[in-house]
C-alpha positions as CSV (number, residue, x, y, z in Angstrom):
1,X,0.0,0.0,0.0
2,X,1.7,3.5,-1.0
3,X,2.4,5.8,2.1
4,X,-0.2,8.2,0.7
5,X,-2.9,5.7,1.4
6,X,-1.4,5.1,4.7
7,X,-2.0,9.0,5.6
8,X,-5.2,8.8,4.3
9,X,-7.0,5.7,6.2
10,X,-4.7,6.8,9.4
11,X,-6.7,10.3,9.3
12,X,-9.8,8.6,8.2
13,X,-9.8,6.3,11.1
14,X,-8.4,8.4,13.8
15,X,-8.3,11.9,12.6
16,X,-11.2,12.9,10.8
17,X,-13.7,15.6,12.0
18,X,-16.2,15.2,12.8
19,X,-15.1,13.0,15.4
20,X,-18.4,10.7,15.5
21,X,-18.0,9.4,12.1
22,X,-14.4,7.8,12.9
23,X,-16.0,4.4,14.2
24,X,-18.7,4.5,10.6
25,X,-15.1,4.8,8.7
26,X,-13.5,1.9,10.6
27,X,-16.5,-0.4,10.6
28,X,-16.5,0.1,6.8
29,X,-12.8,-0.8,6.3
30,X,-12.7,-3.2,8.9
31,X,-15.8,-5.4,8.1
32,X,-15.1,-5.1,4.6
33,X,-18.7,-4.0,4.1
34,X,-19.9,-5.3,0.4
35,X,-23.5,-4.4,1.1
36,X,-23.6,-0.9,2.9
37,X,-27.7,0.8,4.0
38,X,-27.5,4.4,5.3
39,X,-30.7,6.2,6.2
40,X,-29.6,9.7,6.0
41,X,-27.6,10.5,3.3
42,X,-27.8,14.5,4.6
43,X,-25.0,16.5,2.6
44,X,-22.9,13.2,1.3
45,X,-19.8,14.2,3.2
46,X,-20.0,10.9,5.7
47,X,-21.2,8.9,2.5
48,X,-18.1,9.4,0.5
49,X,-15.6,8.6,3.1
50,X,-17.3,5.3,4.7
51,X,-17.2,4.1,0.9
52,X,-13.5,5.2,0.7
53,X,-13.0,3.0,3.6
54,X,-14.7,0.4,2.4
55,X,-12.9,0.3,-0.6
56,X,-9.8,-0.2,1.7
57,X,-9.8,-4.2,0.7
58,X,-12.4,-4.6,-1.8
59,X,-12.5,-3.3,-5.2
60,X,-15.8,-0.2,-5.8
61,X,-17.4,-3.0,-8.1
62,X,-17.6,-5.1,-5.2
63,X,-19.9,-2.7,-3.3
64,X,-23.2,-1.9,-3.0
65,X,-24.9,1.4,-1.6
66,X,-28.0,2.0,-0.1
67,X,-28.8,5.4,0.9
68,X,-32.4,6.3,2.1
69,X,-33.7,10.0,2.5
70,X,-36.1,12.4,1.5
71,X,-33.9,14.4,-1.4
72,X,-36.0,17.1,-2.5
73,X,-39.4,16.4,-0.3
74,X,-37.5,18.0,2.6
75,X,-39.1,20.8,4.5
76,X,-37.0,24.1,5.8
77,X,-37.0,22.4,9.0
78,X,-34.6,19.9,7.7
79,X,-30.8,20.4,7.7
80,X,-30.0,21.4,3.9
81,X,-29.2,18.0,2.5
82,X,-28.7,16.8,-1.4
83,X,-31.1,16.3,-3.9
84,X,-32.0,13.0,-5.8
85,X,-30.0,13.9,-8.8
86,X,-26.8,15.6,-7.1
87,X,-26.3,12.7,-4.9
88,X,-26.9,10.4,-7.2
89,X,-23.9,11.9,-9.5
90,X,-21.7,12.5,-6.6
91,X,-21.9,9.0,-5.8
92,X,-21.4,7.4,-9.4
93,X,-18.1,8.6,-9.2
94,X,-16.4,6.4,-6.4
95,X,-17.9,3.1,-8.8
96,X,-20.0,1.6,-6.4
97,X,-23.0,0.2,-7.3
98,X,-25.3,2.8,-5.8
99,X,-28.8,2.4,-5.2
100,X,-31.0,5.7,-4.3
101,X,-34.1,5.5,-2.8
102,X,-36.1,8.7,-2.1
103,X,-39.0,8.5,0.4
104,X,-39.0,8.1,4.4
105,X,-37.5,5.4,6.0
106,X,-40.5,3.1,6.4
107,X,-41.9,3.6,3.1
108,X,-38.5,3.6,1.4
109,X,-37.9,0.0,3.6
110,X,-41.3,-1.4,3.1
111,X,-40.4,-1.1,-1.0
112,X,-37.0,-2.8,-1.3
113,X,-36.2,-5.1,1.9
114,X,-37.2,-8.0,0.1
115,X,-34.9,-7.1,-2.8
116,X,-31.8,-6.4,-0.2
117,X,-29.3,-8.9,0.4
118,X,-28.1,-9.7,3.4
119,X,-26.5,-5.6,4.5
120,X,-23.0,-5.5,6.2
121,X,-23.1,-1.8,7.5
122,X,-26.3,0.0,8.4
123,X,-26.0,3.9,9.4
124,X,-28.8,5.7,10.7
125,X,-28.9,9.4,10.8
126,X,-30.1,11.3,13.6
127,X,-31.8,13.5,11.2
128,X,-33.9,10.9,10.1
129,X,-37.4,11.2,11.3
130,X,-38.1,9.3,14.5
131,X,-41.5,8.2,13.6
132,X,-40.6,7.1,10.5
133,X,-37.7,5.6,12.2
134,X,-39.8,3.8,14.4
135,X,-42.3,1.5,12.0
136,X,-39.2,1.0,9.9
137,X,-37.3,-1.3,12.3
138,X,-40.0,-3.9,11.5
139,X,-38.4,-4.4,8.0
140,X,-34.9,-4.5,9.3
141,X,-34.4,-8.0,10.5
142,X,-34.8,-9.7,7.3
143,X,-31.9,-7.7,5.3
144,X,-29.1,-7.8,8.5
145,X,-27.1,-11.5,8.8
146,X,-25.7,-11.9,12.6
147,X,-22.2,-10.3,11.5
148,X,-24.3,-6.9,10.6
149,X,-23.2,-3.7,12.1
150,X,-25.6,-1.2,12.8
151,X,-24.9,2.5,14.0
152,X,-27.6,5.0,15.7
153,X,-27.3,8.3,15.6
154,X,-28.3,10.0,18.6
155,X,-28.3,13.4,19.8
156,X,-27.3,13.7,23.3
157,X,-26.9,16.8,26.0
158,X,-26.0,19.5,24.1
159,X,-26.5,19.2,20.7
160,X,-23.7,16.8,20.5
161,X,-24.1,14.0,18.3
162,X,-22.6,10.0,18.7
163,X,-23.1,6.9,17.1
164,X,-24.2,4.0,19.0
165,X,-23.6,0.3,17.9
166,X,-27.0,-1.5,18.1
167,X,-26.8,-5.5,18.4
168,X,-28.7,-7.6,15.7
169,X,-30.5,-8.7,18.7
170,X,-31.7,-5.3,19.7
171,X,-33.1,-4.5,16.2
172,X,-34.9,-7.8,16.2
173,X,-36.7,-6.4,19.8
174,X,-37.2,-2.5,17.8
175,X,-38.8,-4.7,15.2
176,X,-41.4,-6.7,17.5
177,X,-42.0,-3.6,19.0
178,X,-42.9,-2.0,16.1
179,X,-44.9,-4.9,14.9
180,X,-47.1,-4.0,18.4
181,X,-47.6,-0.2,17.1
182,X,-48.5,-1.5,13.8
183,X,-51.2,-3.7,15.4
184,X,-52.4,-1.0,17.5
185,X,-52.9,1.3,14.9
């Protein structure tokens, strides 16, 4: 590996701001993520360095990426993220296989989980909608395999933002407790 490389994953892994996204970027390289689901995509900045991580040891045909958000349905509320089309050309160029989906995460889910193969690396935003969020994890289980990492986002005291690894286990009880809400509804 050239000593350029070197510098790069060594600040990628350790160094890179913000500081959150370090353990996304070492997931990536280190599980050798081939399928990788993100809910979230926001600006693209985290996007483009987990699949320069995960192209560490595999080759960008190798890889497939999901990203889920809402693109151009967002409201002002939202933190300013990319559209459908801009992402979609940002992304072409690392030569992953990328797969957009537009919509929230439930709906987005519901569409394609029986089309997903088993995911490697699932990131979850914190800006995703929490609602939405929440009837999604019912759709979950069925694309993870018991190697699967999965990242939360969540905001904690102030404002501050960290990702929390969540156990295969731990989705499959999100997803039963979903299936309750759905019932009840």
């Amino acid at each position: 590996m050239p000593a350029i490389s070197r510098l790069r994953r060594l600040h990628l892994h350790w160094l890179s701001r913000p500081r959150n996204d370090r353990r996304i970027y070492r997931a990536a390289c280190w599980q050798q993520a081939r399928e990788i689901l993100e809910l979230g995509i926001g600006t693209g900045r985290r996007t483009l360095r987990m699949i320069e991580a995960a192209t560490e040891h595999l080759s960008p045909g190798e890889i497939h990426y999901i990203g889920i958000d809402l693109f151009e349905s967002r409201d002002s509320t939202n933190i300013p993220g990319l559209g459908l089309k801009a992402a979609y050309q940002r992304l072409k160029t690392t030569g992953v296989r990328v797969q957009l989906v537009p919509g929230d995460p439930c709906t987005a889910l519901a569409g394609i989980a029986n089309t997903l193969t088993k995911v490697d690396l699932m990131v979850v935003s914190a800006l995703v909608d929490q609602a939405a969020l929440a009837r999604a994890w019912f759709y979950v289980p069925r694309i993870l395999h018991a190697e699967s990492q999965i990242f939360l986002e969540e905001v904690r005291f102030g404002g501050k933002s960290a990702f929390r690894a969540i156990s295969v286990e731990e989705v499959a009880w999100l997803a039963a407790k979903s299936r309750v809400v759905r019932r009840a509804a």
